[in-house]
N, C-alpha and C positions, 0 to 999 in steps of 0.2 A: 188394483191391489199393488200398491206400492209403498215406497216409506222412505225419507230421507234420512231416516237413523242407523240404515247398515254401515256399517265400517269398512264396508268393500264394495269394488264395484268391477265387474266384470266391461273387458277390452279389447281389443285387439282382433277381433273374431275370421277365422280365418276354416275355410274347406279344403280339406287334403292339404293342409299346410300353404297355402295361397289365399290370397285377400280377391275377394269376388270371383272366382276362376268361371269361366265359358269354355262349355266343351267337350266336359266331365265324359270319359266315357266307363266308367264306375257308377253303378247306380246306390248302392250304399256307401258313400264317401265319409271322412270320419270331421271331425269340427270340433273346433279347438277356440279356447281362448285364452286369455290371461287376465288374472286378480289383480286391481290394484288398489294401494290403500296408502294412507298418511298417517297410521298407527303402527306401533310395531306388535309382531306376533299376532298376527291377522288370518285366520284362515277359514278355507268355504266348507260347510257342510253339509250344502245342498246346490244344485241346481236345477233351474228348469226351464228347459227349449223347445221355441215354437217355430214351427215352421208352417210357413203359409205358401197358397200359389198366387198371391197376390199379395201389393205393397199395402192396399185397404182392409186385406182382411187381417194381415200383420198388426196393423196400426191397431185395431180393435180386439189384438188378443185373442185370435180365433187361429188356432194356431190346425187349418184344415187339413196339412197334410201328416203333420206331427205334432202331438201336445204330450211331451214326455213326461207332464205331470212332475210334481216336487220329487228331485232321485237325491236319494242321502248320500253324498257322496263330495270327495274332496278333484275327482278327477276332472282336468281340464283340456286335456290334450286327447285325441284322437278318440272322441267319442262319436261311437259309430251313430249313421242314419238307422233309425228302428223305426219308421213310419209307413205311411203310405205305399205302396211299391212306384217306384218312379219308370219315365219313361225317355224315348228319345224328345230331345227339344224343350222338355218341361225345363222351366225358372223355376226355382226355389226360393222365396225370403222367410228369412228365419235370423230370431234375436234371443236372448239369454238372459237371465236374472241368477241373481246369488244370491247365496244363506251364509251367513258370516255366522261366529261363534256365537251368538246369543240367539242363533233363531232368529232372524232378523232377515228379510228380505228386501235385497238394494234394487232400484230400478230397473226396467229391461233397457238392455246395451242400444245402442246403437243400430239399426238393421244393417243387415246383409244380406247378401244373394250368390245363391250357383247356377247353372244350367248344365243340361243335360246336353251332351252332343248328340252325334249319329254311333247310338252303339249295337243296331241291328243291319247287316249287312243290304239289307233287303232296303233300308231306308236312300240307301246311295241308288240315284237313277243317271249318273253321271259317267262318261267315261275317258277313260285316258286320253289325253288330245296332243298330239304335236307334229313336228313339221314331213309333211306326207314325202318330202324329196331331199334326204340326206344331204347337207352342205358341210364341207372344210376349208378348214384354213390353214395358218402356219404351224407346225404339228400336229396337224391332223383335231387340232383342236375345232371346236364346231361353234358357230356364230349365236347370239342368244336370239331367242325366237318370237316376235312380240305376236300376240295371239286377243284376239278382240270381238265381240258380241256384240249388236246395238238391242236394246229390246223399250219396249212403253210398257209404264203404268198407268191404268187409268182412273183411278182414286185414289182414298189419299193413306198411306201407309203406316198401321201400326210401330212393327217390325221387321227390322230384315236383319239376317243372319248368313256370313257366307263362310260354305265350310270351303279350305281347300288344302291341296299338298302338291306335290312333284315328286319324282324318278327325278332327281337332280334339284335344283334351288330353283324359286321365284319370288315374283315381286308382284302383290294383287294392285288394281288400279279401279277408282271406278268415280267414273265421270269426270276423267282429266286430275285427279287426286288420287295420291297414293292411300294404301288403306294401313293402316298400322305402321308399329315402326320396327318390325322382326327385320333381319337380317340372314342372309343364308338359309332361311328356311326350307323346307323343314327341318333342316340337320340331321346328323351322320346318324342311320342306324343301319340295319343289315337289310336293305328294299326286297329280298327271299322270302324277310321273314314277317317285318312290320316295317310302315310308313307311317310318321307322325302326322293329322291332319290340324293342324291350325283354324280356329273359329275366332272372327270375327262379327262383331255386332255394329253393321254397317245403317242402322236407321236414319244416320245423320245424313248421308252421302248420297240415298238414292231419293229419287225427287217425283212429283207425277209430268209424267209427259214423255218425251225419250231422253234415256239413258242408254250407258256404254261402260261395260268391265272389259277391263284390260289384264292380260295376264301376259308376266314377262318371267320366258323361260333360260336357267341355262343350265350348265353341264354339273357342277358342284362336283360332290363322292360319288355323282351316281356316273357319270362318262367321262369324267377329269381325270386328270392325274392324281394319283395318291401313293403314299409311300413312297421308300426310297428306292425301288424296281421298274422304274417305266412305266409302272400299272397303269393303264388308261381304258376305255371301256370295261373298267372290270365288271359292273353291276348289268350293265347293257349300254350299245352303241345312240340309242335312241331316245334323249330328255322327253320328259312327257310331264303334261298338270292333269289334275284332279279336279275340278270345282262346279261346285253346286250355291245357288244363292237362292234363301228361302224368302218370301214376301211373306208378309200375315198382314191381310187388309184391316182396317178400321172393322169393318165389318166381319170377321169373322173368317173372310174367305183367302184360301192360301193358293200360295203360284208358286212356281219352279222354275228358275234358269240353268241349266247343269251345260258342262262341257259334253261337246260333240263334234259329228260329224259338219251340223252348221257355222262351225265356226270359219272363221277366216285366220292364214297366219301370214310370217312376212319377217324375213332379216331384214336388218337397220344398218345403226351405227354400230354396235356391238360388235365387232366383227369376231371377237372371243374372248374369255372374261374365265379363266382357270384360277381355282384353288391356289395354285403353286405358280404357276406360271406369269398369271397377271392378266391385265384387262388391254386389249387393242380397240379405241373408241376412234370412230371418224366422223369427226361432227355433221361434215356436211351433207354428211345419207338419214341425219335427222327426219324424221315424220312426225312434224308438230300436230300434237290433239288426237294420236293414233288412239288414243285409250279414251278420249270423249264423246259426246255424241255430233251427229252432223260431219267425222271423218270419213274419207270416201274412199273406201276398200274395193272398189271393182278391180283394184291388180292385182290385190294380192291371191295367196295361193288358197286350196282346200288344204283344211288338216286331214292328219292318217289319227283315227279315233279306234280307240281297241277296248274291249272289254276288262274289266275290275279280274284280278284272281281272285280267287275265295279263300286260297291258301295266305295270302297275306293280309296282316291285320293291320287294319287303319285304326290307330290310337290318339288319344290324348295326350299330348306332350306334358311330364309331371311337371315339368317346372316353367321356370319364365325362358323366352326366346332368344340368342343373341339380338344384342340393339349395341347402338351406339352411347355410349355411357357418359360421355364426356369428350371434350377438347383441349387439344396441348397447341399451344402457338410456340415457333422454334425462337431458340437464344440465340442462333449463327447464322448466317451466312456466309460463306466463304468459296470467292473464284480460285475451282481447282488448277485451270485451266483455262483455256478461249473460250466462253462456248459452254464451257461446263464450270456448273457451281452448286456446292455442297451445303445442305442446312441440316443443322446440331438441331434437333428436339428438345436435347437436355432429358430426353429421357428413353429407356427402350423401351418401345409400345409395340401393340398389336393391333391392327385395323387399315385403315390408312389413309391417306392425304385427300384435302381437297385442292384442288390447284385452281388460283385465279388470275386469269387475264385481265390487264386494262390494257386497252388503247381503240383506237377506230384505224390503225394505220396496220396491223396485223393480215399479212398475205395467207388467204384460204391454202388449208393442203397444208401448212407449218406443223413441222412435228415435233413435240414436245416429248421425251422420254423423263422418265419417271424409275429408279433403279433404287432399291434398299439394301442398307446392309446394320448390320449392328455395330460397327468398328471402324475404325480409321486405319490403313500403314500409316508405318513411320513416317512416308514421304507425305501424307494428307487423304492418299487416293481410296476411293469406296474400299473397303475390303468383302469380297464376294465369295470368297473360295468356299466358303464354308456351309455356302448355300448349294452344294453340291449341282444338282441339275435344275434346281430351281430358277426360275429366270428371275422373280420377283418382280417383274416391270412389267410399267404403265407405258401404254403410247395413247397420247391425246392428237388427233388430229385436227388444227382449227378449220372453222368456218369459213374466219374470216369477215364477221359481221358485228362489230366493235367488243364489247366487255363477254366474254365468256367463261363459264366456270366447270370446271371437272370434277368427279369423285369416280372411282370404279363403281361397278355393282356385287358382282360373284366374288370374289377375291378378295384375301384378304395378307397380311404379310407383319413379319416380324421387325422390328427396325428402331435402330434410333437417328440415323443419318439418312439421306434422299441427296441421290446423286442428279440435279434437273439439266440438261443437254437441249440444247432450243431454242430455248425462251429467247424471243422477240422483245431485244431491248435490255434494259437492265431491269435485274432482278428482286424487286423489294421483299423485306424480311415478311410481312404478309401476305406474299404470294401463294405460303401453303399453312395450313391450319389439320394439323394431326386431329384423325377422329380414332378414338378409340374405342374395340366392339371386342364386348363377349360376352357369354350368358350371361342378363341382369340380375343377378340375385340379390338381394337385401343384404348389406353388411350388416356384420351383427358383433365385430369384434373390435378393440381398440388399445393401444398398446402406447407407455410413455415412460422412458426414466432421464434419468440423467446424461447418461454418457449417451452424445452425439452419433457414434459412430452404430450403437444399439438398435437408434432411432432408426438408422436408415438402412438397418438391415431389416426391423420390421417393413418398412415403404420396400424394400425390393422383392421380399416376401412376398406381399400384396401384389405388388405389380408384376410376379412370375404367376402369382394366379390368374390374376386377370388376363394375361395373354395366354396363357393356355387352357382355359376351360372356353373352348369353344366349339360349345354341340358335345364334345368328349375331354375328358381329362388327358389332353396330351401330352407330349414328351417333349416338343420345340414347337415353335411357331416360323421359322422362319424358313427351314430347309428344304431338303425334298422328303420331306418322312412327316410328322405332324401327326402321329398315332397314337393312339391310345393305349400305350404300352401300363398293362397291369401290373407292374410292380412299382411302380413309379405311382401310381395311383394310391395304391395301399401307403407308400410309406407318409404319404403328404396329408393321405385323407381325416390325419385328425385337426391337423395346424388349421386345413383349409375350413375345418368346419366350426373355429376359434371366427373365422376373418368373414365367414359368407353362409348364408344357411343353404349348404350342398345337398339338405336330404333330396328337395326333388332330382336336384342336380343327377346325383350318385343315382338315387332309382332309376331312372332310367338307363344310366349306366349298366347298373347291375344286369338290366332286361338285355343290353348288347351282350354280355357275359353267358347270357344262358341262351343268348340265339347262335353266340358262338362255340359250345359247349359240344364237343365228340362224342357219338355212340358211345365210346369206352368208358367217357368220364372225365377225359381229361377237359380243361379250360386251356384255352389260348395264352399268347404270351401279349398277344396285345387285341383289343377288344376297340369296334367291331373287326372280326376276324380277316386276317387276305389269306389267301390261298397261298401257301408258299413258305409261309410265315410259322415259327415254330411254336408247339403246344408243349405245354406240363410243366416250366420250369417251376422251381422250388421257389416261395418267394412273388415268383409274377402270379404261375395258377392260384395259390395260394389267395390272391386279391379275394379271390370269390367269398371266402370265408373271411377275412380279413376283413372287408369294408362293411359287411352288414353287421357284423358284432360292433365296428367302431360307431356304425350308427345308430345302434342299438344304444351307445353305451351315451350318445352325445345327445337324440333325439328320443329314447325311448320304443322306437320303431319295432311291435312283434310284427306286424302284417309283412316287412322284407324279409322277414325269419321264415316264416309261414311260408310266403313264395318262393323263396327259393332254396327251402330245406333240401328238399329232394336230388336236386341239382349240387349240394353241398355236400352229402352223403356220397352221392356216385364219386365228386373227386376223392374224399376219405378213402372208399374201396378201392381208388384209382391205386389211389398211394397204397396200401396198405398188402393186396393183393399180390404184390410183386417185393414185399421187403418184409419177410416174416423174420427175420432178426432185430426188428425194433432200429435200423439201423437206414436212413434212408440212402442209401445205394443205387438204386436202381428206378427208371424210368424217370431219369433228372433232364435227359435231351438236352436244351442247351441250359446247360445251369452257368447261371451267368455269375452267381456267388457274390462276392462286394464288389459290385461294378465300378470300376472305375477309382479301386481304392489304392492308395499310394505304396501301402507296404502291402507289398508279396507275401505267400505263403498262408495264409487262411486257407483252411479246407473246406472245399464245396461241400463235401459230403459232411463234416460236421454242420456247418451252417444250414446244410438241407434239411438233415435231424431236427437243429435245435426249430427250424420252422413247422417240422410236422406236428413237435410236441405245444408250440403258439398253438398252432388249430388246433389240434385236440382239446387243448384251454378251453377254446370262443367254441369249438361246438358242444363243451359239456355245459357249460354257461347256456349257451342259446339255445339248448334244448330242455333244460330248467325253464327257463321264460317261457314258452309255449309247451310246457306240459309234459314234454318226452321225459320224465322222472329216468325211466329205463335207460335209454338213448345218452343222458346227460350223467348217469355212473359209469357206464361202458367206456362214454368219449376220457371222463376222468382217468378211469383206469388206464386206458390205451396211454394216456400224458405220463402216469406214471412207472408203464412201464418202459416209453421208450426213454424216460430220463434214468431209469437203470440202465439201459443199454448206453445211452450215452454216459457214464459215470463210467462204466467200466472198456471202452474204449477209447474212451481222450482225454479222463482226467488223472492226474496221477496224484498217488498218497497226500501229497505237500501241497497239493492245491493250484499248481501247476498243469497248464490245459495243453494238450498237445497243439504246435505249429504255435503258440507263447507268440500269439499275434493280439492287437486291442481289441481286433473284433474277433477272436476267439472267446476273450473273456467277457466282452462286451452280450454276445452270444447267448452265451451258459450264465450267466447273472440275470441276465434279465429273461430269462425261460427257464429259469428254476429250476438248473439242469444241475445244480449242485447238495452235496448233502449241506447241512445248517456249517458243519462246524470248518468244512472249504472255503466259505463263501469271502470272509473276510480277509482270508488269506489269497484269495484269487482275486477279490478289489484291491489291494496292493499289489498285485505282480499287473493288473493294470495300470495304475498309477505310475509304478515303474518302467513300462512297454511307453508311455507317453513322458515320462522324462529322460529314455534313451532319444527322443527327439527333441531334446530343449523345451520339453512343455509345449508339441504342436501333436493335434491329431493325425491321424495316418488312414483314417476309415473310409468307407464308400457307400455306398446308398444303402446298402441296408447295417452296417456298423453305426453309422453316425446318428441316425435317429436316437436310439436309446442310449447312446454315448454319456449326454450331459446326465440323464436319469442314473443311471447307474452309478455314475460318480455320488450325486448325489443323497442316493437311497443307503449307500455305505459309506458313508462320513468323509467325502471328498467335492464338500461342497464348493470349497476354495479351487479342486481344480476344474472341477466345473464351470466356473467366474473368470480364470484364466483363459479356458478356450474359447469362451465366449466373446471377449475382450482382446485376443489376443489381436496383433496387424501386422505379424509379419509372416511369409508362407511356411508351411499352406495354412489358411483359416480366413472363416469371415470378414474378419476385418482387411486382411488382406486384398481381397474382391473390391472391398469399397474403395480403400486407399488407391487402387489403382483404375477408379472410373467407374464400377457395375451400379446397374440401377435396380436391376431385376439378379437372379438366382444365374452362376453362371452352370456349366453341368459339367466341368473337372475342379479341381481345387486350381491344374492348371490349364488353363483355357487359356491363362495370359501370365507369362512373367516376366521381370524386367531383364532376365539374363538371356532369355531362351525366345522371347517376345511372341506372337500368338498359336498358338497349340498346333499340330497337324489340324487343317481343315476338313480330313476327312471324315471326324467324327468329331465337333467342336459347336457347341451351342453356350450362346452368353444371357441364355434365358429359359434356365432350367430348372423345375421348381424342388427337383430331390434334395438336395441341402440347405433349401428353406425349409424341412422340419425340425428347426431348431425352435422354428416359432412356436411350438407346443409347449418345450421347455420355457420360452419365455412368458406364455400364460399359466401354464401350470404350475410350474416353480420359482420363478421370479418375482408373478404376481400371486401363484398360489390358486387360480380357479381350477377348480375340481369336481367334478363329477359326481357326489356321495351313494347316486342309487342313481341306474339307468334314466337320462333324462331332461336330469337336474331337478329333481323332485325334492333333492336333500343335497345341499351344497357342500363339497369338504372346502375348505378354507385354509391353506397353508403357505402362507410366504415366506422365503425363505434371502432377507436380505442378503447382501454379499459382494463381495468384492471391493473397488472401490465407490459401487452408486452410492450416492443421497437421499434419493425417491425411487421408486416404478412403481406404474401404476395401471391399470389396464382393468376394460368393462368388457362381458360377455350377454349379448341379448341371449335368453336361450327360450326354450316357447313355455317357459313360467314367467317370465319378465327379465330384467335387468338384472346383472349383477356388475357390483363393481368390488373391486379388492388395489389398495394403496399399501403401502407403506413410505415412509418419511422419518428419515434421519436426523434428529433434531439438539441439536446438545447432548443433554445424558440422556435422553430419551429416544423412543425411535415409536412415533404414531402410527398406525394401522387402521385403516379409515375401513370398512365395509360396506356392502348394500347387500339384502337379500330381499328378493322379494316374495311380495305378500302369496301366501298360501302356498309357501314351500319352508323349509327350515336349513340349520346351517353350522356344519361346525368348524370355530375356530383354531389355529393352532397359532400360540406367540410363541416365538424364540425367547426365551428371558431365564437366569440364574436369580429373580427374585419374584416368584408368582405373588407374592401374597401384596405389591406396592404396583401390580396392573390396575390400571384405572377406567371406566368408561365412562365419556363426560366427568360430570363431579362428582362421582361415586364410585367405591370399589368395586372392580368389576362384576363382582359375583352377586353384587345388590345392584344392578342397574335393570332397569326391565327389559324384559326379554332375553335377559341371561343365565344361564343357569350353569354354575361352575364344575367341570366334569372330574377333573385330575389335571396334575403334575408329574409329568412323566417326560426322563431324558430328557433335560431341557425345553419341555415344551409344556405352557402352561393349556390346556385344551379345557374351552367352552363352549355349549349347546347354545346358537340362537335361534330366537324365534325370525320371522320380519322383520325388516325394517334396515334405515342405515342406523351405524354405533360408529363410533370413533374411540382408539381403546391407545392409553399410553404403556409403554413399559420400558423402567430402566435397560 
């Protein structure tokens, strides 16, 4: 039953938001895809998904474990499994057909596939393995542990599957190959509470006859150093693996290799390889082929093997793993010194160097330092200060045995310079080749106008995510701290999810939030939690409600609603319980207020307020979406009455906000903290608060976000375009003018008078003031959100200043969108995309609605247009699908 006359055809097909994912430890997972189509105003009004436990019984339509039969329905995202009841280890293939608007049924998609991991504890027969006789080194840091099996098959192998994880980071191996290309695995979560296990489908790699897995342990978050307190064995003093590797013969018959007490282990070269600190490799304690088979382990040691807790939950990792994403070759080289010589990347990265050797003349024992920093002194020298106790360095020890080549393993570092001290001989410019690592997620955003200087604050934008979404949404990459500070996370997490699709990202995030979560109620200031480390601030706790309404609002997501309702509630009571004047006062702990913002005087306690009244917003909202009718008037209420409390303690008659700071008003406008007929008299005494500075902002991580919005949503679009644009301090352009590639984290971190900031709290790759980048997809290029999702696109560009063009595409998981505009003579063109099986409304800026055109027709007779109103300068039309191209004087 098929037909080549639908008008649409289903794509993209994806489980739990992942393309083929292994490992699932969710047995109702939800499945998603997207419409596409070359007509416009296209949409689906049925679908129907087959899921089979085989590729042949797929193929033939037999859809064994699930045959959802024709469902009248337009939804394409997160449609739950309703089949079969699934199990540990079970494959799923399953593919999709649509019903376009004629009743028409288009082909089934493309197949795909899931698999079930180990989601019954009882299925794990494996146990903790690692090195049975504590070893240190220099700080007490401890050597990586290479840990190895030999075992035979004796027929010939369907499948194999190897689940595994670590109490610290590893690297799986097997038969002299490495197996995947994760990094730092498992990554950071709370080892108390859950460890993420990593599934691999190793059919390729294991062979009949003998074989040899290799497992290589080290320290990571779980016995490294973390944060900026010396913390080191926080989680436990002892790295340990996990792994089990399953066989399923041709025939039916299944085998087991798990870690234990059999195994062998054995320090190397590694001699220690920290987070923070950096990697000490000495080549010549090499053990070639340790991880293949025919290596001869009679020296080495027994492991100490320990039993699984029951209390800790071995999960599915929601999203994709750090890897290495890409390479940067340097533009410099430059002799610092004798001895020492420095290479420009040209850009600040996260990850880090591989270093290559040539020669045959290279004396064994040569040691090669390896030192990062993100900045130059004035005199040329590394500048380090700012890396606090961080060491940042590589020592390579050579062989000695002609061409060699380095990379660390554990460790990873912030940088855009490498100070090399060593090197044998002269130093050519590809000697080191930058690798850059961090969660690979799917970019899905894309950003372009005219002015130059715009351009490159989107790229540094991007590139402060990329270096800090590693395993957690961090605060720096390069220092001694590297946490997952939650307000920092809230304020970025709408820009980031324009540039990358974070939802797995963030969920699992969110899970570190509620494993770090207090009897009381409150939430952490930074997630996963340290001991020592302050809870409840206004603003950071806050994240918890914050990032799932924004994912709600970006991805559609109820299920993160659902989960951690309960958890979202306790902080409301947290808050609520201790400030019965609507006023929030009390149990602020370190409220940090506008971090780091230039002008003084904003009040903590108002800013706390205007944040309690935000969540009370998102949890009247997000208890509407999931049904709490009850729950979702109460939260309203609560909003409205702590914005009476705030009216009558900081606002006064005239519209004037107590402490007449930007982000006081910045504050109360954009939390609805004022009555209607203030509002526009308090976006001028804004306006005014930023022309007492020549037209520069003054705000800090939580003013500056809504800073450009608010301008604006109150008819100060123009100065909106001004700060954007502006390049002289403090502002964006600023940063650029003087070198940054990525987000710095002060406005002065550097200036030409003062030159670079105190290093005691100084990072040049901070991504809190890249949420500007929201503004410039929301309102520059105008993509918007019309219904949780992008189910309905609002469409609003709002040209300006002096560009020509911007233009900018968002993937969202209905398809594509793109939004232009282009200044062209007397005209100014607005190109759109929306895609198939969602809709879209447009807003033109224009004083002549009735002379807008699309292609060669007036707009409101072009297909799939349907003309709404002329209002305030804005001509507004309903589209269907499809790209339109629309003029207007």
């Amino acid at each position: 039953m098929t037909s080549t006359e639908a008008t649409i055809n289903p794509a993209g097909l994806t489980c739990e938001h992942l393309y083929d994912p292994i490992g699932l430890t969710t047995i109702r997972p939800r499945l998603g895809w997207i419409v596409e189509s070359d007509r416009r105003a296209q949409t689906q009004t049925a679908y129907q998904i087959l899921v089979a436990e085989s590729p042949e019984d797929l193929a033939n339509d037999a859809g064994t474990l699930w045959d959802s039969g024709q469902v009248p329905s337009d939804q394409t995202v997160d449609v739950v499994y309703a089949g079969r009841p699934l199990h540990s280890r079970q494959r799923c293939y399953w593919k999709v057909r649509v019903w376009d608007g004629q009743n028409q049924p288009s082909d089934y998609s493309e197949p795909a596939m899931w698999q079930i991991g180990l989601v019954d504890p009882e299925d794990w027969q494996a146990d903790w393995i690692g090195l049975e006789t504590e070893t240190t080194t220099d700080l007490e840091m401890k050597p990586a542990v290479f840990l190895r099996k030999a075992f035979a098959l004796d027929a010939p192998v369907a499948r194999a599957t190897l689940y595994a994880t670590a109490k610290g980071v590893y690297r799986p191996y097997l038969n002299g190959e490495r197996v995947g290309r994760a990094e730092l695995a498992p990554g950071w979560t709370d080892y108390h509470h859950r460890i993420q296990v990593q599934t691999y489908d190793v059919t390729a790699q294991v062979q009949e006859g003998e074989n040899a897995l290799g497992l290589l342990l080290g320290e990571g978050w779980y016995s490294g150093y973390i944060g900026f307190r010396g913390t080191h064995n926080y989680y436990g003093d002892r790295p340990a693996v996990l792994g089990q590797l399953e066989i399923v013969y041709e025939d039916g018959t299944t085998e087991r290799l798990v870690t234990d007490e059999t195994w062998t282990a054995e320090v190397g070269p590694i001699r220690y390889s920290d987070i923070q600190q950096g990697e000490r490799y000495d080549a010549r304690l090499e053990m070639p082929g340790w991880n293949a088979p025919g290596f001869d382990d009679q020296d080495w040691t027994s492991v100490l093997a320990q039993s699984r807790d029951p209390d800790v939950a071995l999960v599915s990792p929601p999203g994709p793993p750090m890897r290495v994403t890409r390479e940067i070759t340097p533009v410099s080289v430059t002799e610092q010194a004798p001895g020492v010589a420095i290479f420009d990347m040209g850009q600040n990265m996260v990850g880090w160097v591989q270093l290559r050797i040539e020669g045959e003349d290279v004396e064994p024992g040569t040691e090669i330092r390896l030192r990062h920093g993100e900045v130059l002194e004035p005199d040329g020298r590394l500048h380090t200060a700012n890396l606090r106790s961080a060491r940042a360095t590589d020592t390579y020890v050579t062989k000695g045995e002609g061409d060699e080549v380095f990379e660390p393993h554990f460790t990873y570092h912030g940088f855009r310079y490498v100070e090399v001290t060593g090197y044998p001989g002269e130093l050519p410019l590809d000697a080191l080749i930058g690798r850059v690592v961090h969660n690979d997620m799917p970019h899905t955003g894309t950003f372009e106008c005219s002015n130059a200087m715009v351009n490159q604050l989107w790229e540094n934008i991007l590139w402060g995510q990329r270096g800090n979404f590693v395993s957690i949404p961090t605060d720096c990459p390069q220092r001694d701290e590297r946490l997952g500070w939650t307000g920092d996370a809230q304020i970025f997490c709408r820009t980031a999810s324009f540039n990358m699709n974070v939802l797995p990202f963030f969920t699992k995030w969110l899970d570190d939030m509620s494993d770090a979560q207090t009897p009381d109620g409150a939430f952490p200031d930074v997630a996963p939690r340290i001991e020592g480390m302050n809870k409840g601030a206004p603003a950071w706790g806050d994240a918890a409600i914050i990032v799932p309404w924004t994912l709600y609002q970006v991805y559609g997501d109820t299920r993160l609603i659902e989960t951690h309702y309960e958890s979202m509630q306790a902080w409301m009571r947290y808050i609520q319980e201790v400030n019965p004047l609507y006023l929030r006062t009390q149990r602020l702990h370190n409220n940090y207020s506008d971090w780091v913002a230039l002008e003084k005087g904003s009040s903590a306690e108002q800013i706390a307020t205007a944040y309690w009244a935000k969540i009370a917003r998102m949890m009247a909202e997000m208890a509407e979406a999931i049904g709490r009718t009850l729950d979702a008037q109460r939260y309203g209420a609560l909003a409205e009455t702590i914005k009476q409390a705030y009216i009558t303690a900081y606002v006064n008659p005239d519209g004037e906000i107590e402490t007449h700071t930007q982000t006081a008003y910045v504050m109360a406008l954009d939390n609805d903290l004022l009555p209607e007929t203030l509002r526009s008299a308090a976006a001028d005494n804004l306006v005014e608060a930023i022309e007492r500075r020549q037209g520069h902002l003054a705000t800090g991580f939580l003013g500056t976000p809504p800073l450009c919005f608010v301008l604006t949503e109150y008819g100060h679009l123009d100065v909106a375009y001004a700060l954007l644009t502006q390049e002289t301090y403090p502002s964006w352009g600023y940063m650029i003018k003087n070198g940054a590639t990525t987000m710095w984290e002060r406005w002065n971190a550097y200036t030409r008078e003062t030159g670079i900031h105190d290093p005691g709290m100084n990072s040049f790759n901070h991504y809190a003031y890249g949420s500007i980048g929201e503004w410039l997809y929301r309102v520059v290029a105008g993509i918007n959100a019309g219904e949780p999702g992008y189910r309905h696109v609002a469409l609003r560009p709002r040209p300006g200043g002096d560009m020509t063009y911007a233009e900018a595409s968002y993937t969202s998981s209905h398809g594509l969108i793109r939004s232009g505009w282009y200044r062209e003579e007397n005209v100014t063109r607005f190109d759109v995309t929306v895609p198939a099986n969602t809709t879209a409304t447009l807003e033109i800026p224009t004083d002549d609605p009735d002379s807008i055109r699309e292609g060669d027709f007036p707009a409101d007779e072009a297909e799939g247009v349907t003309w709404i109103k002329y209002e305030n300068g804005f001509a507004v039309y309903h589209l269907g699908s499809g790209t339109y191209s629309f003029t207007a004087p």
